[in-house]
mmCIF file of the N, C-alpha and C atoms, coordinates in Angstrom:
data_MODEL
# 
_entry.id   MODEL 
# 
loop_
_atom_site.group_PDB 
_atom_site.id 
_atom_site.type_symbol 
_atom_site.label_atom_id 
_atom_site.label_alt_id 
_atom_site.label_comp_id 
_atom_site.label_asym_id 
_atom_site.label_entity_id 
_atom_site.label_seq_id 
_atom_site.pdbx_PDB_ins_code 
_atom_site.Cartn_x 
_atom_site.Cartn_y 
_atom_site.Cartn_z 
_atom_site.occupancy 
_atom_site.B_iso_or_equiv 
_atom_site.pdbx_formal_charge 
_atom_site.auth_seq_id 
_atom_site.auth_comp_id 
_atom_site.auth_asym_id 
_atom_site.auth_atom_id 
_atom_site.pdbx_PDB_model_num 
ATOM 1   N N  . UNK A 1 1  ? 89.400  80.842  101.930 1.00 0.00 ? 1  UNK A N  1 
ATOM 2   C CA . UNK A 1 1  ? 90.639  81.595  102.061 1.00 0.00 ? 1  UNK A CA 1 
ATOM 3   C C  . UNK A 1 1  ? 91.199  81.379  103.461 1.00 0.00 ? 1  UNK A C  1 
ATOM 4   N N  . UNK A 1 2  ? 92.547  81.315  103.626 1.00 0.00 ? 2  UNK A N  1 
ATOM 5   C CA . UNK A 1 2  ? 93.425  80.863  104.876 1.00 0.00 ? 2  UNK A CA 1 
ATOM 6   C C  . UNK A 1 2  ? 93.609  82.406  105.314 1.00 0.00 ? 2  UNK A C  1 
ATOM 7   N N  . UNK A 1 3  ? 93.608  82.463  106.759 1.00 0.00 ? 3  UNK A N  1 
ATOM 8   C CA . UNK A 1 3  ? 93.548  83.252  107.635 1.00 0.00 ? 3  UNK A CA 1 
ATOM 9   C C  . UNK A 1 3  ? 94.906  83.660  108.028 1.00 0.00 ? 3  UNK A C  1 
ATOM 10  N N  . UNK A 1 4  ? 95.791  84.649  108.110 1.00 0.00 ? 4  UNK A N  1 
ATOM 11  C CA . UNK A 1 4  ? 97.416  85.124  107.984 1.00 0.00 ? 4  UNK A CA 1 
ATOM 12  C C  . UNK A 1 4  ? 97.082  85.778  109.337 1.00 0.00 ? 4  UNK A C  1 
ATOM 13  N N  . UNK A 1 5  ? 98.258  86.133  110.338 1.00 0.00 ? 5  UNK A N  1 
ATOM 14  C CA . UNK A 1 5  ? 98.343  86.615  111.241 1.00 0.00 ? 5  UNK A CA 1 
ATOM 15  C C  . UNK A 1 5  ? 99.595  87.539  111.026 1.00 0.00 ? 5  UNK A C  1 
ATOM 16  N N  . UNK A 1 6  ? 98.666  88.747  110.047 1.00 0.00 ? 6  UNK A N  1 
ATOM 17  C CA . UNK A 1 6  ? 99.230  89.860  109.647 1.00 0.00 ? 6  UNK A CA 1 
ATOM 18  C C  . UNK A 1 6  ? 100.490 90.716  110.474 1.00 0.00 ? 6  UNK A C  1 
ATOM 19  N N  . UNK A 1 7  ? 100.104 90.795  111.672 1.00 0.00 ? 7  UNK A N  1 
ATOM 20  C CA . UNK A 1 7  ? 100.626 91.899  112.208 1.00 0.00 ? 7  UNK A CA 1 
ATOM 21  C C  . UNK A 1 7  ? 101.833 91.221  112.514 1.00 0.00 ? 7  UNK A C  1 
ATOM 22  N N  . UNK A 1 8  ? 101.803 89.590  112.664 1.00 0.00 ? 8  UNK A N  1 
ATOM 23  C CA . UNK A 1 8  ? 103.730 88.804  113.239 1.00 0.00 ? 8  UNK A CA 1 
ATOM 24  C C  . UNK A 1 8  ? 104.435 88.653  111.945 1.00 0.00 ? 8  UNK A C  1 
ATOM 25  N N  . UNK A 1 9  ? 103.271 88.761  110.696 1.00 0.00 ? 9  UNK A N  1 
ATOM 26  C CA . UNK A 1 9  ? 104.159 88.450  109.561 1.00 0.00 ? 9  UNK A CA 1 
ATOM 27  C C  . UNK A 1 9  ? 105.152 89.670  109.314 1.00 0.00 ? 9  UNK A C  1 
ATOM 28  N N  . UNK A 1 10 ? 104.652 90.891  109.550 1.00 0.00 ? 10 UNK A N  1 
ATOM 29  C CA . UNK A 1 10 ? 104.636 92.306  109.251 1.00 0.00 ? 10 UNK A CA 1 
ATOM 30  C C  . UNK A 1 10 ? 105.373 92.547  110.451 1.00 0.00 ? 10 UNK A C  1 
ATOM 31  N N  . UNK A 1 11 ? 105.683 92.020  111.439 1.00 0.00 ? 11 UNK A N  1 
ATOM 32  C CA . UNK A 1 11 ? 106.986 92.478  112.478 1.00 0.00 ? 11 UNK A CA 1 
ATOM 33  C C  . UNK A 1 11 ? 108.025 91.738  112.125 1.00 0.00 ? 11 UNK A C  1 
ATOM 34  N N  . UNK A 1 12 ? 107.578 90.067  111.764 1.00 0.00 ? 12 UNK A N  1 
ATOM 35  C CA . UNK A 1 12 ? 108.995 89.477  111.658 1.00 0.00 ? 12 UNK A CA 1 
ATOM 36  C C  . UNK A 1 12 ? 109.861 90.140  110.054 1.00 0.00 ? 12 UNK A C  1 
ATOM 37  N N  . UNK A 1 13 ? 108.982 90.608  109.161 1.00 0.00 ? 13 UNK A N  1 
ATOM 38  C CA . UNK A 1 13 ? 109.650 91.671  108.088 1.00 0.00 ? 13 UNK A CA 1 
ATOM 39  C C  . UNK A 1 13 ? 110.132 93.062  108.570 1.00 0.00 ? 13 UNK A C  1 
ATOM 40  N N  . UNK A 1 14 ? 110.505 93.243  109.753 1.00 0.00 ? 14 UNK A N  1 
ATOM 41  C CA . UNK A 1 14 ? 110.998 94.622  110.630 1.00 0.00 ? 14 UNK A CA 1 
ATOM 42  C C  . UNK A 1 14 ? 110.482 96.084  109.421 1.00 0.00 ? 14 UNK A C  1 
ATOM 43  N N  . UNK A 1 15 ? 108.761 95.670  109.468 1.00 0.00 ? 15 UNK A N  1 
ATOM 44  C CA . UNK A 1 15 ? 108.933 96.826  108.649 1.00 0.00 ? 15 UNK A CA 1 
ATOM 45  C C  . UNK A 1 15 ? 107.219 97.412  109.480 1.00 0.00 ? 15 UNK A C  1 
ATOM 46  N N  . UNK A 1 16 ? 107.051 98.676  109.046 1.00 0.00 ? 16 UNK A N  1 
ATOM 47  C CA . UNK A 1 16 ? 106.023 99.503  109.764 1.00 0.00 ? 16 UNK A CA 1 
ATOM 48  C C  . UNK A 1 16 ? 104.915 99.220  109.395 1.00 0.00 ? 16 UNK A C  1 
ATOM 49  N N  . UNK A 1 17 ? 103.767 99.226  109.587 1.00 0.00 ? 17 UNK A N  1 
ATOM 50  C CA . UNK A 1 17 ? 101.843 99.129  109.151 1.00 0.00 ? 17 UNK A CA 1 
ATOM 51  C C  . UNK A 1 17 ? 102.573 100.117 107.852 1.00 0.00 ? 17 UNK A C  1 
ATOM 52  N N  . UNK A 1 18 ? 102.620 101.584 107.691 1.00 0.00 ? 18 UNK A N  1 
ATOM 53  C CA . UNK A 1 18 ? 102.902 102.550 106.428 1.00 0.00 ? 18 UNK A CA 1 
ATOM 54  C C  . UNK A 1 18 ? 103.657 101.359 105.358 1.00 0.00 ? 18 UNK A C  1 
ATOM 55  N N  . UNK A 1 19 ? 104.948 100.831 105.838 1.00 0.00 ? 19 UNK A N  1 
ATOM 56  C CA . UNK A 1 19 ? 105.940 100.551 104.908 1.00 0.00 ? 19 UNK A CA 1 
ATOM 57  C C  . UNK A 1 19 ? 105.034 98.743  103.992 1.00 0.00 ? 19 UNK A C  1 
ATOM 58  N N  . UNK A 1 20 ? 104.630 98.432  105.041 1.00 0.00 ? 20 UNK A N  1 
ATOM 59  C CA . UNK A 1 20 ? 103.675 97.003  104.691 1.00 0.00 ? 20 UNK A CA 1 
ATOM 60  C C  . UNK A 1 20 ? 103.037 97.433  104.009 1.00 0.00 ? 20 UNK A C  1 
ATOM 61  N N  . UNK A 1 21 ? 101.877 98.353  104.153 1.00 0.00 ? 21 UNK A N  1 
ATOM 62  C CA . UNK A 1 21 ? 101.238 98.602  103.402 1.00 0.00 ? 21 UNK A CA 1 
ATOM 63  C C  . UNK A 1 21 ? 100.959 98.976  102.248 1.00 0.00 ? 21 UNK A C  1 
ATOM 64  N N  . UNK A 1 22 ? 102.177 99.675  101.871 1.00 0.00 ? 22 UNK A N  1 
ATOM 65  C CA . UNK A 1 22 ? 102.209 100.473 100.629 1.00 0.00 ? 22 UNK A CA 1 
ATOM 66  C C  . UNK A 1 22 ? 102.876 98.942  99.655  1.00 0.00 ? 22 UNK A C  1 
ATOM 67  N N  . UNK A 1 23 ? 103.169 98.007  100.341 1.00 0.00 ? 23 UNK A N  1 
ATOM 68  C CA . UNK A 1 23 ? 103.647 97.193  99.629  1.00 0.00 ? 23 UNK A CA 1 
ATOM 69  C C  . UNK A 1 23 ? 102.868 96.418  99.116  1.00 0.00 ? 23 UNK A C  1 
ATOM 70  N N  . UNK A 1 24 ? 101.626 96.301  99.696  1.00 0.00 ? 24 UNK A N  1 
ATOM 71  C CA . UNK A 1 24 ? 100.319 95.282  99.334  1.00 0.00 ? 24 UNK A CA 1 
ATOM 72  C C  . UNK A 1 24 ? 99.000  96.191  98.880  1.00 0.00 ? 24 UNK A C  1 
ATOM 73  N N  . UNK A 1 25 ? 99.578  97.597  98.794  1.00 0.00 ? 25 UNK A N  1 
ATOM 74  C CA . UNK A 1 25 ? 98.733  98.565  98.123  1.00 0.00 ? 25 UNK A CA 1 
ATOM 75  C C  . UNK A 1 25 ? 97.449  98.777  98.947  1.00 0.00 ? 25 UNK A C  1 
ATOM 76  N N  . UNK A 1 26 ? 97.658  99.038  100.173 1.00 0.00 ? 26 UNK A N  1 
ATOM 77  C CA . UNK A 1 26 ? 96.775  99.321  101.207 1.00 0.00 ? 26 UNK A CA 1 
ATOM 78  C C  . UNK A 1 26 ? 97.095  100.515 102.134 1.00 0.00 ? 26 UNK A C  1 
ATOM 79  N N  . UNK A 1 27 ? 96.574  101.804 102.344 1.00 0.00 ? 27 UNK A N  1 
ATOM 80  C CA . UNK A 1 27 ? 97.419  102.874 103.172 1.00 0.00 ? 27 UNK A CA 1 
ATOM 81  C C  . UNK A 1 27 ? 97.226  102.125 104.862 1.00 0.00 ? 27 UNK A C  1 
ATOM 82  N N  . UNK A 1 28 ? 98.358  102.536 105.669 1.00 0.00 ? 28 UNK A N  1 
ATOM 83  C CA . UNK A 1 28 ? 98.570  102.335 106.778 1.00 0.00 ? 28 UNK A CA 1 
ATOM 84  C C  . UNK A 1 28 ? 97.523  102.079 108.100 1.00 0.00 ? 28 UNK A C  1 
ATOM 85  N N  . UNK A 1 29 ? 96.189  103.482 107.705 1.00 0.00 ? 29 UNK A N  1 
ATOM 86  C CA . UNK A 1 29 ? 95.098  102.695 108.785 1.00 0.00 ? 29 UNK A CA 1 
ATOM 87  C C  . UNK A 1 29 ? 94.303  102.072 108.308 1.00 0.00 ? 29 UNK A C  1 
ATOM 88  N N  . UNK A 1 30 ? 94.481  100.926 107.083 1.00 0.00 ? 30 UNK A N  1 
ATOM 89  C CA . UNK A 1 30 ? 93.526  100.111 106.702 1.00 0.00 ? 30 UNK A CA 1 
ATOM 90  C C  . UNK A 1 30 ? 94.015  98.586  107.116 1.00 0.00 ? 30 UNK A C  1 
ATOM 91  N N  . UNK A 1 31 ? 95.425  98.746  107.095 1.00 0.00 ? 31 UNK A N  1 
ATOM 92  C CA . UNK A 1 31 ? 96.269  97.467  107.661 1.00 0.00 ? 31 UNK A CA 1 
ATOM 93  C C  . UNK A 1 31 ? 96.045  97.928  109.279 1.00 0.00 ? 31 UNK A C  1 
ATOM 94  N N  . UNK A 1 32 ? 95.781  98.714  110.153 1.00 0.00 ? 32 UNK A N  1 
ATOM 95  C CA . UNK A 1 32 ? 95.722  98.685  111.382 1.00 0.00 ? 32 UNK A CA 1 
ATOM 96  C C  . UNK A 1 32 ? 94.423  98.188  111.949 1.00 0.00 ? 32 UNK A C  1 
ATOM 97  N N  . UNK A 1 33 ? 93.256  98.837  110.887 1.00 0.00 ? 33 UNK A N  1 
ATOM 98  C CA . UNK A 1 33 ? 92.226  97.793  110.607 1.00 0.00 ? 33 UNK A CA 1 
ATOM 99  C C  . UNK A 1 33 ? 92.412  95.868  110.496 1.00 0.00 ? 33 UNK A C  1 
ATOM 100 N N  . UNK A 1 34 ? 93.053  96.150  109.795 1.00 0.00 ? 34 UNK A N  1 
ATOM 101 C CA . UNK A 1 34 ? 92.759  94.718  109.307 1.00 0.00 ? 34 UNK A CA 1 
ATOM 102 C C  . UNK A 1 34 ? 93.662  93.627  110.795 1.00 0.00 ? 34 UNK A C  1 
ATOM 103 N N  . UNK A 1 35 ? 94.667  94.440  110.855 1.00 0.00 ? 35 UNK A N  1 
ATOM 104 C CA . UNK A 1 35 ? 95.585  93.605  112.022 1.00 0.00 ? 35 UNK A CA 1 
ATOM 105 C C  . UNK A 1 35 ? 94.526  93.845  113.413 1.00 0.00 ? 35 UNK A C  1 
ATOM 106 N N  . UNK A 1 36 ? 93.936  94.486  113.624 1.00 0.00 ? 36 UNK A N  1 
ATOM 107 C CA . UNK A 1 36 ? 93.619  94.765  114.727 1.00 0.00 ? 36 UNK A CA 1 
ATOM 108 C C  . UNK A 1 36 ? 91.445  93.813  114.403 1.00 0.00 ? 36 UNK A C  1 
ATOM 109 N N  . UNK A 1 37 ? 91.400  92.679  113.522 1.00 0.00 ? 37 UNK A N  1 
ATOM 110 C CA . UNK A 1 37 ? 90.393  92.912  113.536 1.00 0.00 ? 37 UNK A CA 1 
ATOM 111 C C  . UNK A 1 37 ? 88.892  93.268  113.246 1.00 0.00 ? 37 UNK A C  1 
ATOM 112 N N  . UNK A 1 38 ? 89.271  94.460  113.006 1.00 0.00 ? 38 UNK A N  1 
ATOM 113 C CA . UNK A 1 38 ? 88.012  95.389  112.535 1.00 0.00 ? 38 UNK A CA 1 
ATOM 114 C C  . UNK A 1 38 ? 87.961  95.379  111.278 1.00 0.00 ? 38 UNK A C  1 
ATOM 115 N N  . UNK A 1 39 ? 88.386  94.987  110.063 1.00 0.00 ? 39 UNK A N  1 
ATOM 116 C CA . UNK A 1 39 ? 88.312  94.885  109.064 1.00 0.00 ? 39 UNK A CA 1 
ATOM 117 C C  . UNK A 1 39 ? 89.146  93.274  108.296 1.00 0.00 ? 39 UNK A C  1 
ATOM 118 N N  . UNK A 1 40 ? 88.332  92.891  107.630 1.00 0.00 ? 40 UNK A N  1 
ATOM 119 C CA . UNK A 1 40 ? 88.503  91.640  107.366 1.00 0.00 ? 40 UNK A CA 1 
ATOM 120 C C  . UNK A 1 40 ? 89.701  91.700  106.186 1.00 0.00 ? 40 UNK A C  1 
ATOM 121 N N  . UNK A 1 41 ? 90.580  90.715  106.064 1.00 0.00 ? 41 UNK A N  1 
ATOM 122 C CA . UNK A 1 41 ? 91.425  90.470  105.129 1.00 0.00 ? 41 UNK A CA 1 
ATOM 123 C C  . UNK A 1 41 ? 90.869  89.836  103.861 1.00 0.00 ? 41 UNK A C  1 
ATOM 124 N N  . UNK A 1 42 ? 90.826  90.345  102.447 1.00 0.00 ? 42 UNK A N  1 
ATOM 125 C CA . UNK A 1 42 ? 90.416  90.234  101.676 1.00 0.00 ? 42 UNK A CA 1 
ATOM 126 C C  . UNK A 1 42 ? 90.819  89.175  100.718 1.00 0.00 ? 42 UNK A C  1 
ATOM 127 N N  . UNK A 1 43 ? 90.600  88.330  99.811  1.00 0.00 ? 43 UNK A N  1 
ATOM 128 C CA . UNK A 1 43 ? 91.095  87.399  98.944  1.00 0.00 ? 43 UNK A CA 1 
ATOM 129 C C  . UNK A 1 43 ? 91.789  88.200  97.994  1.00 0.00 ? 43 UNK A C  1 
ATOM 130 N N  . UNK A 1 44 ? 92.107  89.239  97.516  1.00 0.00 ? 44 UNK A N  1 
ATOM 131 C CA . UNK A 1 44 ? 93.019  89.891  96.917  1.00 0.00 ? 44 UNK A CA 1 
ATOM 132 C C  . UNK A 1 44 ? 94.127  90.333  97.645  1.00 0.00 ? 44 UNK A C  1 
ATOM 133 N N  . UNK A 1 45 ? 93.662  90.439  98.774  1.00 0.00 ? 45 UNK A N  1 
ATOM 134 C CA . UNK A 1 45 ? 94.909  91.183  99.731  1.00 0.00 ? 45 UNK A CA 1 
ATOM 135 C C  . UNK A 1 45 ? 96.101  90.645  100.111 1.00 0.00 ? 45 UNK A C  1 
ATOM 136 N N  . UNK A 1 46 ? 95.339  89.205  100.530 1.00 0.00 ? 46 UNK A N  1 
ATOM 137 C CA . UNK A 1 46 ? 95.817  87.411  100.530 1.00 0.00 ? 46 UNK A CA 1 
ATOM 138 C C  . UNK A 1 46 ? 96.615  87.066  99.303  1.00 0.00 ? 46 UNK A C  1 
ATOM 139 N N  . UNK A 1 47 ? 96.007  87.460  98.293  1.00 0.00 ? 47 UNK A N  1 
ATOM 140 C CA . UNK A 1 47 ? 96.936  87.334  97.384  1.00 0.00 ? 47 UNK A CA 1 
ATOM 141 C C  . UNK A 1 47 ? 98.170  88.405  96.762  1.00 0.00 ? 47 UNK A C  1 
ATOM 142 N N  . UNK A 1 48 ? 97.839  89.487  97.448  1.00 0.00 ? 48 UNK A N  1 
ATOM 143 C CA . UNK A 1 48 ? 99.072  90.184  96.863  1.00 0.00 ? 48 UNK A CA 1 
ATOM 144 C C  . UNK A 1 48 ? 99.985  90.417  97.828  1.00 0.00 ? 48 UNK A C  1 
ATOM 145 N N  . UNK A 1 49 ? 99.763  89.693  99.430  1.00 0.00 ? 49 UNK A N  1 
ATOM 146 C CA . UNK A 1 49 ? 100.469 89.321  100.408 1.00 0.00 ? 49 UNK A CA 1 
ATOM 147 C C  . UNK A 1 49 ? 101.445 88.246  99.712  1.00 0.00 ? 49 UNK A C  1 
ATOM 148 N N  . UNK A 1 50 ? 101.105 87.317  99.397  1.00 0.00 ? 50 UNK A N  1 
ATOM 149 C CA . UNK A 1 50 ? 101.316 85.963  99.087  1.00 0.00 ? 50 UNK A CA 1 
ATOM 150 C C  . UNK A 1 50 ? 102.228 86.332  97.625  1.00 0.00 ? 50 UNK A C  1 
ATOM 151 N N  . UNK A 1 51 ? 102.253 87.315  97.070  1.00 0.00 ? 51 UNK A N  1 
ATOM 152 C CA . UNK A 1 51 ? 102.954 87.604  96.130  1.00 0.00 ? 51 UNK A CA 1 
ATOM 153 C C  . UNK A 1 51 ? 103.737 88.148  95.895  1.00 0.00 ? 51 UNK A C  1 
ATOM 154 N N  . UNK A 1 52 ? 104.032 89.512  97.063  1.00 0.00 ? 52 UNK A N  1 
ATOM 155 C CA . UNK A 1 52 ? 104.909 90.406  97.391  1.00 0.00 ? 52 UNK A CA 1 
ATOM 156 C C  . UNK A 1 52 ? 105.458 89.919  98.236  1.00 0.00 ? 52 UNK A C  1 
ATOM 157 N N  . UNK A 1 53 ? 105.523 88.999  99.221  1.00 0.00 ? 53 UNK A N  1 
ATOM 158 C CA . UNK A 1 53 ? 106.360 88.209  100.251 1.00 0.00 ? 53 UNK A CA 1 
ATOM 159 C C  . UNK A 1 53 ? 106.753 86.581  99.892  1.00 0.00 ? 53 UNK A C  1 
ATOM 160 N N  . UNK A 1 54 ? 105.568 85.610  99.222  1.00 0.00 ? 54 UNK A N  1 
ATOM 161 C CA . UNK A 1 54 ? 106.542 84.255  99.259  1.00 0.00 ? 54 UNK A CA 1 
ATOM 162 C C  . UNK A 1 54 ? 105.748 83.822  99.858  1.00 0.00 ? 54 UNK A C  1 
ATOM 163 N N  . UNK A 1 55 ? 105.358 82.146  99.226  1.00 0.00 ? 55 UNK A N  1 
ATOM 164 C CA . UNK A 1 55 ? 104.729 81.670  100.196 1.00 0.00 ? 55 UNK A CA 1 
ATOM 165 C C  . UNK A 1 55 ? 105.778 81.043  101.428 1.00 0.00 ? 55 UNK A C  1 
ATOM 166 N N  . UNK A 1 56 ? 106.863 80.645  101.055 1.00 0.00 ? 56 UNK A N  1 
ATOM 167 C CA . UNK A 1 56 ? 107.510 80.232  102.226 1.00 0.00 ? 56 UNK A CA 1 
ATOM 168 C C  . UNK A 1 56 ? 107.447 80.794  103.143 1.00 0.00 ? 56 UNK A C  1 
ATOM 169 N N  . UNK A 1 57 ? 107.707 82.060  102.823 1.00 0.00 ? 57 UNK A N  1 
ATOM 170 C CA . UNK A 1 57 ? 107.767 83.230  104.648 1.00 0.00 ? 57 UNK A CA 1 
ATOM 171 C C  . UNK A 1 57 ? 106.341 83.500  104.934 1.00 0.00 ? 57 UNK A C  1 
ATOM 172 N N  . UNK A 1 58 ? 105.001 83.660  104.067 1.00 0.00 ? 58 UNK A N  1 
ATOM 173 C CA . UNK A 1 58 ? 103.820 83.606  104.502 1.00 0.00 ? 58 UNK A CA 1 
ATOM 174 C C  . UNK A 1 58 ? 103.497 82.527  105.187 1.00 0.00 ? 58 UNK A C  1 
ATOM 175 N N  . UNK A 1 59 ? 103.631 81.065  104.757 1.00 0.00 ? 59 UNK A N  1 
ATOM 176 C CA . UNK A 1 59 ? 103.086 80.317  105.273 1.00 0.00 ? 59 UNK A CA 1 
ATOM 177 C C  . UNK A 1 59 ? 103.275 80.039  106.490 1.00 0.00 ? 59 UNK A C  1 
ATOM 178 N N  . UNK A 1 60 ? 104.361 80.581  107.263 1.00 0.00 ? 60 UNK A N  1 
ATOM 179 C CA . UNK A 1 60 ? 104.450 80.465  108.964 1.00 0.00 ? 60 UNK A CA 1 
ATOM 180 C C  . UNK A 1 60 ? 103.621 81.237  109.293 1.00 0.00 ? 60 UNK A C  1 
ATOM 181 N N  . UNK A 1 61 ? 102.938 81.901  108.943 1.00 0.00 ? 61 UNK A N  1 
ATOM 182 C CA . UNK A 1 61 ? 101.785 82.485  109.484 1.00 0.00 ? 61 UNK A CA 1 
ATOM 183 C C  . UNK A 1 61 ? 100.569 82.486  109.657 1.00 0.00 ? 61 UNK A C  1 
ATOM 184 N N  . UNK A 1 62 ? 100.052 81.634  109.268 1.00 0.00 ? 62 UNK A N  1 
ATOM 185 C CA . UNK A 1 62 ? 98.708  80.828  108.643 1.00 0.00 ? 62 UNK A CA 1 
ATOM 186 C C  . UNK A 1 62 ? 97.891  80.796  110.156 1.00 0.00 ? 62 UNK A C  1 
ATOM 187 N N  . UNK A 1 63 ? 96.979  80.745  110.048 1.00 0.00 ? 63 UNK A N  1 
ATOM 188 C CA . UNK A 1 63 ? 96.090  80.546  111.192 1.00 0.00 ? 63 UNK A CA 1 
ATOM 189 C C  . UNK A 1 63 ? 95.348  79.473  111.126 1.00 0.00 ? 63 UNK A C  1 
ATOM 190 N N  . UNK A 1 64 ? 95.079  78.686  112.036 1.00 0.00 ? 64 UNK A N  1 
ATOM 191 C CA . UNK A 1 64 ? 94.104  77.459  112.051 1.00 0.00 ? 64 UNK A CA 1 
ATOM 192 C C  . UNK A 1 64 ? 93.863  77.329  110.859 1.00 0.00 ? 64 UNK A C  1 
ATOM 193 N N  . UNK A 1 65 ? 94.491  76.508  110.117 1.00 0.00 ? 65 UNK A N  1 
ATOM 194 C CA . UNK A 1 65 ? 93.975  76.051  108.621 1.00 0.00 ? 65 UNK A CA 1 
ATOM 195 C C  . UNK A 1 65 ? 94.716  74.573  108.633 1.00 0.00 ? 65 UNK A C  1 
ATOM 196 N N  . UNK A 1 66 ? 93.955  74.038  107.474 1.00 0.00 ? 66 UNK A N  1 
ATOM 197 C CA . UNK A 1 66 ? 94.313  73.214  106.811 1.00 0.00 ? 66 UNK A CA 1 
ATOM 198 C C  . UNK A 1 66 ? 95.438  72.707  105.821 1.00 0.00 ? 66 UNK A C  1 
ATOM 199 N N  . UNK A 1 67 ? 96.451  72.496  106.249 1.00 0.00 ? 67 UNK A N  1 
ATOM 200 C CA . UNK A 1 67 ? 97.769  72.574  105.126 1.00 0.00 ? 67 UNK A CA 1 
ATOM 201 C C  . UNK A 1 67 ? 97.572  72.122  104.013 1.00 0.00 ? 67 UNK A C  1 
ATOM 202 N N  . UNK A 1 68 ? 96.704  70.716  103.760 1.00 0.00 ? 68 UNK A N  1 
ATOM 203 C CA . UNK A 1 68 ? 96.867  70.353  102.667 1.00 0.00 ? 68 UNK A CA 1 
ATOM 204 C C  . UNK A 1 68 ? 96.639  71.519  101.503 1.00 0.00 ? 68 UNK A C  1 
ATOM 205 N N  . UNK A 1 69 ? 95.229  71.891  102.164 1.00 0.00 ? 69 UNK A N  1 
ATOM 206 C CA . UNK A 1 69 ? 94.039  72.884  101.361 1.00 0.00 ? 69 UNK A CA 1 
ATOM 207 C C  . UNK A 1 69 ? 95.088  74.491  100.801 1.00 0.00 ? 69 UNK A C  1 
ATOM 208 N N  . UNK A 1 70 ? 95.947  74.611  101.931 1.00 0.00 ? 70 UNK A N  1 
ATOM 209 C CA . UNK A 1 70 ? 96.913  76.110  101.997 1.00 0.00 ? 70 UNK A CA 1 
ATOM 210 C C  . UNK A 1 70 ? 97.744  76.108  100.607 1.00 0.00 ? 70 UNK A C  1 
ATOM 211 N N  . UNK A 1 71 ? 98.527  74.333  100.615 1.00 0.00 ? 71 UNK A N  1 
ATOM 212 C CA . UNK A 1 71 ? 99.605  74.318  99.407  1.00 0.00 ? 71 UNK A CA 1 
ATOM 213 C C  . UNK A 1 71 ? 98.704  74.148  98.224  1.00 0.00 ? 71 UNK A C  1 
ATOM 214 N N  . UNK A 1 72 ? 97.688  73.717  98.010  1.00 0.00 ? 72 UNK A N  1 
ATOM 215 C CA . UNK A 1 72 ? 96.712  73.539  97.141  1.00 0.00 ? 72 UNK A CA 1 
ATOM 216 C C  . UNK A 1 72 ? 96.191  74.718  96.355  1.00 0.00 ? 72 UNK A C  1 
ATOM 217 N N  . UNK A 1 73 ? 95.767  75.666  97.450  1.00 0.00 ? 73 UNK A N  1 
ATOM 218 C CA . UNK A 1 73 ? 95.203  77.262  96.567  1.00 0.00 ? 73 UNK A CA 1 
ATOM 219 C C  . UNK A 1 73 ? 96.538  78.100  96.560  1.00 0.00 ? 73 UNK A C  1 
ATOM 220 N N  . UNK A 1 74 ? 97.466  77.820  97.118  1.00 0.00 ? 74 UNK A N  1 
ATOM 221 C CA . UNK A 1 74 ? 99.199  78.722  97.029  1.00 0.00 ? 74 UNK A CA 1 
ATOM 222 C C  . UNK A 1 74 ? 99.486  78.673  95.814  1.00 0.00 ? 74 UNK A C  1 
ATOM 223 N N  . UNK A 1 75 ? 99.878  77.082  95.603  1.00 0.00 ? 75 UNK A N  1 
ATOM 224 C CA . UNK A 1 75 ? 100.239 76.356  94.346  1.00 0.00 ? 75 UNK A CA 1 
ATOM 225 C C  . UNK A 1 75 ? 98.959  77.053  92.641  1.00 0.00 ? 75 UNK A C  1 
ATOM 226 N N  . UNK A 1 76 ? 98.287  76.830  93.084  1.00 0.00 ? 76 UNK A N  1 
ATOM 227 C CA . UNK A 1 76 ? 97.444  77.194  91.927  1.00 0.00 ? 76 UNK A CA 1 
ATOM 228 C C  . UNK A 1 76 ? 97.371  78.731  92.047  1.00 0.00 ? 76 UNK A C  1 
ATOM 229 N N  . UNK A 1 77 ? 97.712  79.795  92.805  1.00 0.00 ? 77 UNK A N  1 
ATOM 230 C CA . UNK A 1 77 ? 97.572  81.444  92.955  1.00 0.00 ? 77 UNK A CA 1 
ATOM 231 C C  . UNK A 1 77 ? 99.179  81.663  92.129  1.00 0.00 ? 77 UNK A C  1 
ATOM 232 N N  . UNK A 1 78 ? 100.216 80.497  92.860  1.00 0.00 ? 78 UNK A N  1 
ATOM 233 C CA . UNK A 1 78 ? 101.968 81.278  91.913  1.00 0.00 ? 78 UNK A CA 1 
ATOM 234 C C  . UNK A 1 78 ? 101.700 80.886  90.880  1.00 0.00 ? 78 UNK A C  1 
ATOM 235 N N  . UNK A 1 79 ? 100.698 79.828  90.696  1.00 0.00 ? 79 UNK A N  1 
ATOM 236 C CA . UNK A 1 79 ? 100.915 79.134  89.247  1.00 0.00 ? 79 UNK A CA 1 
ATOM 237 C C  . UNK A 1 79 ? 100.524 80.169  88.050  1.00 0.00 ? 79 UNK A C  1 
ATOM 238 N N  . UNK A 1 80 ? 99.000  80.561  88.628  1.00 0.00 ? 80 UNK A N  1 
ATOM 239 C CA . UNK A 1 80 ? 98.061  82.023  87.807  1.00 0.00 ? 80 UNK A CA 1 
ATOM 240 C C  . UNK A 1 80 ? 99.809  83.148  87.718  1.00 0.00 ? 80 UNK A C  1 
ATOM 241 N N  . UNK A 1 81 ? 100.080 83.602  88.550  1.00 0.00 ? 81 UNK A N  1 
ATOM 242 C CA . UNK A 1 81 ? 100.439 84.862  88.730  1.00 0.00 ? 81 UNK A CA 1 
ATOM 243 C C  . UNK A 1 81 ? 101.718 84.529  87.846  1.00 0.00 ? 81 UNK A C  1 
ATOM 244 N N  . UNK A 1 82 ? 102.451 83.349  87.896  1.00 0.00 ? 82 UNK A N  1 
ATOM 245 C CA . UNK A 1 82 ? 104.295 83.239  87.277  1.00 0.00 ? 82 UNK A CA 1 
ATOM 246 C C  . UNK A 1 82 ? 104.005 83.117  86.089  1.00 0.00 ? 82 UNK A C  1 
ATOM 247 N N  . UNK A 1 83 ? 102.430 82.241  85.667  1.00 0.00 ? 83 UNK A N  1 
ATOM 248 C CA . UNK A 1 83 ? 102.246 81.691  84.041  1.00 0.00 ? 83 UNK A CA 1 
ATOM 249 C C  . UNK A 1 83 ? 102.746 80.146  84.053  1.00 0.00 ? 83 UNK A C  1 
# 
């Protein structure tokens, strides 16, 4: 799983840890967790990031990864989720 740098994705969407959160079905100090760290980002979380935002606007956020590997599991996660 590719590594997101939650907290710039979640400013450049001018929206709050509360308002993010409730969008990816996480309450507010679990995303302060997770941005800050202390709690790891989950392969579901990743994906309902990636589903409620786009990979286009996610993927500027990616952390040290591998692109090929990124469009590879993206591509096959919209593919599951659109049908």
């Amino acid at each position: 799983m590719n590594k997101i740098n939650i907290a710039s994705l979640r400013k450049s969407l001018k929206l709050r840890q509360k308002d993010f959160g409730e969008k990816i079905g996480i309450k507010q100090a679990y995303l302060s967790e997770i941005e800050s760290g202390k709690k790891p980002l989950t392969e579901e979380l990743y994906n309902n990031i990636i589903e409620v935002f786009g990979m286009d606007k996610v993927s500027e956020y990616f952390i040290n990864t591998d692109n090929s590997d990124i469009i590879a599991k993206s591509r096959r996660f919209v593919h599951l989720v659109r049908g």
